[in-house]
C-alpha positions in Angstrom: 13.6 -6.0 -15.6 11.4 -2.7 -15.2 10.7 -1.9 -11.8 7.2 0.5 -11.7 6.6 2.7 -8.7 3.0 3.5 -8.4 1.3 6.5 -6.3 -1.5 8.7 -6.6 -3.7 11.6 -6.1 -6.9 12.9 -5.5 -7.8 10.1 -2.9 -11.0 10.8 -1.0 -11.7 7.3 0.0 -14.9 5.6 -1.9 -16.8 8.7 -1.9 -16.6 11.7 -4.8 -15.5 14.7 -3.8 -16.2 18.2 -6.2 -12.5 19.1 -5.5 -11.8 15.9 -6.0 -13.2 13.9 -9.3 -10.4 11.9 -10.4 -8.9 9.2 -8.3 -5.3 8.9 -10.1 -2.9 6.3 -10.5 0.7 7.0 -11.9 3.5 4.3 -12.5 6.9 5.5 -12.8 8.9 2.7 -14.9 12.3 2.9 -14.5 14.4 0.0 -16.1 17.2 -2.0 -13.8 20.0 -0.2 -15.6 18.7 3.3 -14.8 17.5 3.0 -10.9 20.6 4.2 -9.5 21.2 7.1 -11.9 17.5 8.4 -11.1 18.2 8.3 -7.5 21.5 9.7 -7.6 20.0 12.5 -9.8 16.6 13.1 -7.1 19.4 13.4 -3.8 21.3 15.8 -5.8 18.6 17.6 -6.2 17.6 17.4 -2.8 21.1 18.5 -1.6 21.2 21.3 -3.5 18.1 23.2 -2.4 17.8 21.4 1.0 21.4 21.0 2.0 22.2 18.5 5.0 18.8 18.6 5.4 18.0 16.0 2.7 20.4 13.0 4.0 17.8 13.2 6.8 15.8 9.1 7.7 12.4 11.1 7.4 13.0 14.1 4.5 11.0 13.4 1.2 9.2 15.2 -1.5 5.9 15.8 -2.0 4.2 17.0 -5.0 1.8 19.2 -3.8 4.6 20.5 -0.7 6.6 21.4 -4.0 3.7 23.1 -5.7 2.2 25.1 -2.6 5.1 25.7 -0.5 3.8 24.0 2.5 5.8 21.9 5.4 9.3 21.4 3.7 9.2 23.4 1.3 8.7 26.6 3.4 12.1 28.1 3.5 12.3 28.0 -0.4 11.2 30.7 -2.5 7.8 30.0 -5.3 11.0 30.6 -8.5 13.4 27.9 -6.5 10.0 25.2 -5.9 9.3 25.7 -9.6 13.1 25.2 -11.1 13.0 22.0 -8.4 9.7 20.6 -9.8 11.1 21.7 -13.8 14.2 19.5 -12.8 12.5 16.6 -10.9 9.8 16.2 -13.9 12.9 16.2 -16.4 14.5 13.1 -14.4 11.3 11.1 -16.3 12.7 12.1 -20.1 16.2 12.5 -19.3 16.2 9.0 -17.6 13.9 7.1 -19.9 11.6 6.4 -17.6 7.8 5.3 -19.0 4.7 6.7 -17.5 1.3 5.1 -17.0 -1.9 6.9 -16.0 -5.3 5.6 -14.9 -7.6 7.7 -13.7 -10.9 6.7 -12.3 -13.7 8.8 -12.4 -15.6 8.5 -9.1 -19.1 9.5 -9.5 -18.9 8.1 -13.1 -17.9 5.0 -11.3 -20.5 4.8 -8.9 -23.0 5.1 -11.2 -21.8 2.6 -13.5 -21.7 -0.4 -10.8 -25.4 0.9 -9.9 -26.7 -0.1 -13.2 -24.7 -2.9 -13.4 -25.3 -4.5 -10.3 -21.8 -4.8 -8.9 -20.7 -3.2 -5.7 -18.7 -0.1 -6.0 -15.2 -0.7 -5.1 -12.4 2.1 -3.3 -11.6 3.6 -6.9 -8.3 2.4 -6.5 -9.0 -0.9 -7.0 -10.2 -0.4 -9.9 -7.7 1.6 -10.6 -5.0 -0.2 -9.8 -6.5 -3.2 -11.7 -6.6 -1.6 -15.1 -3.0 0.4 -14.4 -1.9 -3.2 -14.0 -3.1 -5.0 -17.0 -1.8 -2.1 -19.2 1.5 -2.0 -17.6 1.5 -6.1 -18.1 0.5 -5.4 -21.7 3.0 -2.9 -22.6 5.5 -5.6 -21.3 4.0 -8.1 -23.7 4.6 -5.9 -26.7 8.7 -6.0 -25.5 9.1 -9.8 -25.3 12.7 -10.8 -27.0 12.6 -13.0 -29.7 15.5 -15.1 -28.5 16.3 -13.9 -25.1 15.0 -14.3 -21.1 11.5 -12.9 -21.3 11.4 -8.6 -19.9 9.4 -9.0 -16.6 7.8 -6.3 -13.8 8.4 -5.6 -10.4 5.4 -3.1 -8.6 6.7 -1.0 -5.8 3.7 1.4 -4.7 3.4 3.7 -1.4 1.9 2.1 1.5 -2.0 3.0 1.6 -3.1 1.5 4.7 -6.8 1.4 4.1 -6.7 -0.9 0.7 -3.4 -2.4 0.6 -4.1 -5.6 1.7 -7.2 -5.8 -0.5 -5.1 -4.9 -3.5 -2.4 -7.7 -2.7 -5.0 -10.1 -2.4 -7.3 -9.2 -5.2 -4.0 -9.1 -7.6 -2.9 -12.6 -6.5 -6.0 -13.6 -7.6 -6.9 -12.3 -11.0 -2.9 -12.3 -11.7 -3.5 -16.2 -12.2 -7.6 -16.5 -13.1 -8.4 -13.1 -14.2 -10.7 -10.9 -13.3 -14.3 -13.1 -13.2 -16.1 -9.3 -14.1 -14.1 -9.2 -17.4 -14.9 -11.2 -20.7 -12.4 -12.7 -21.7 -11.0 -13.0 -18.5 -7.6 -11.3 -18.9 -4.1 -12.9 -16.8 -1.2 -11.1 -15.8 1.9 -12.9 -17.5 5.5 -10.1 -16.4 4.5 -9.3 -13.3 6.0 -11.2 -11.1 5.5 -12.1 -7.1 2.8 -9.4 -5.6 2.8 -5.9 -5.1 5.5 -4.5 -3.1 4.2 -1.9 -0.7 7.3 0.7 1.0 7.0 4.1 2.9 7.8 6.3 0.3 10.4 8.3 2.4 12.5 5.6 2.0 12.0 5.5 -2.0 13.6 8.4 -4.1 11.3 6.7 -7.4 8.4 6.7 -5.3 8.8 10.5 -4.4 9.1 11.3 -8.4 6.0 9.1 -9.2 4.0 11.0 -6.3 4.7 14.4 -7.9 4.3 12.9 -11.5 0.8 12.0 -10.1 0.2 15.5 -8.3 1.0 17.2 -12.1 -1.5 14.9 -13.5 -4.1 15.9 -11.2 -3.9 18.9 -11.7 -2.8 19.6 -14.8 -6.7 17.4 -15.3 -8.1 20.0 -12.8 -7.1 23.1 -15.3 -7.6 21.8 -18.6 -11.4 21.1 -17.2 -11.9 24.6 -15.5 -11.0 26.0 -19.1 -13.1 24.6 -20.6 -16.1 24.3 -18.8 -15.8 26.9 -16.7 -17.3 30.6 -19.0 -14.8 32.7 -19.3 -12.0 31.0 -16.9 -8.8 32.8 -17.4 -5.1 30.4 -15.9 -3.5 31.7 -13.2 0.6 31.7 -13.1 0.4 28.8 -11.1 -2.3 26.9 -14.2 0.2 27.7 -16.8 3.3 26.2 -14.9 1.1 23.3 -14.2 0.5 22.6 -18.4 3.9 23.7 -18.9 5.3 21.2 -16.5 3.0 18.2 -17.3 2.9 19.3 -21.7 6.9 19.8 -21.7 8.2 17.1 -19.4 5.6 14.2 -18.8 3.1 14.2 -21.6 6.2 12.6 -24.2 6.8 9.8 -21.7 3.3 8.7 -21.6 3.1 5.1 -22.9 -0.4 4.6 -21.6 -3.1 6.8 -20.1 -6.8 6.3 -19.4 -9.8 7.8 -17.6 -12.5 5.1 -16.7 -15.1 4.3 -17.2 
């Protein structure tokens, strides 16, 4: 079994945002056989730049903490966040670990269900919809011949405002399909529902919020540079490509930007 822990970034509800353009989903796969290794690697990690500090009920990281040096991440100097983030993002290769991307572009989006008639969803319905049939795909292509079939377990962070609507919507078109699609499409190795947990209390969640933080803005730079006349990266920019180029871009096994 693959269990796949999904955040994201760049939420601004159902509204675009200029900082904001991208609503992004990230799973993390991690296979049965390699969950306790990744989250004995991430408290390591966490004891070794936090100390005592880490084996505390509410400590966690964030991405963009990491990145910016904000709440947690006060105390440690800009060359310690980036040799933490460097070492997180290598748990993905080092471990195995798959990645999956969809991003949804909002005002893209918006226009799109305007000139098709349909009501525009929170993006990360959408979102979450097509991160799901690709992840349920990618299982399909790793079926045994003559074994127990490979299924899927989803574990995402707790997003109070479209939880529920995701759990029901994916118990629906997990068995009919989605009616907007044609063919309608059906979810075969993923099993149950979606499994939403506070990601303090998940080390895998933590990595796949600052996989999806990288992502972000790794989307954010490569745009400025090249629609932006005569942009010039910052330190920060080039870390940013460095980090998502080096240590996530090779464990992609499925990325998209819709529609």
């Amino acid at each position: 079994m693959y269990l796949f822990y999904i955040d994201e970034s760049g939420n601004t509800g159902s509204h675009a945002h200029p900082t904001e353009p991208v609503h992004w989903l990230v799973a993390v796969a991690v296979h049965a056989c390699s969950l306790r290794t990744v989250e004995t690697e991430m408290l390591s990690l966490a004891l070794r730049f936090f100390g005592p500090r880490a084996r505390d009920p509410d400590f966690e990281f964030h991405g963009s903490d990491l990145f910016t040096g904000r709440r947690e991440c006060r105390g440690i100097t800009p060359v310690q966040r980036v040799e933490l983030y460097r070492a997180l993002a290598a748990v993905v290769g080092r471990q195995g670990c798959g990645l999956f991307v969809r991003g949804v572009d909002k005002a893209a989006y918006r226009m799109a269900a305007a000139e098709s008639g349909h009501p525009a969803l929170h993006p990360h319905l959408p979102a979450f919809r097509r991160l799901a049939e690709g992840i349920d795909g990618w299982l399909g292509c790793r079926q045994p011949e003559a074994a127990d079939p490979l299924f899927g377990l989803l574990v995402a962070d707790e997003q109070r405002e479209v939880d529920r609507v995701t759990v029901r919507s994916f118990a629906g078109w997990r068995v009919l399909g989605d009616p907007t699609d044609e063919p309608h499409r059906t979810i075969r190795y993923l099993v149950d529902t979606v499994h939403y947990i506070p990601s303090v209390d998940s080390w895998p969640l933590q990595l796949a919020d600052c996989v999806a933080y990288l992502r972000n803005r790794y989307e954010k730079v490569m745009r400025a540079a090249k629609e932006v006349p005569g942009y010039v990266m910052s330190q920060a920019d080039r870390e940013i490509v460095c980090l998502w180029e080096r240590f996530c871009a090779p464990a992609v096994e499925s990325e998209e930007i819709w529609p």
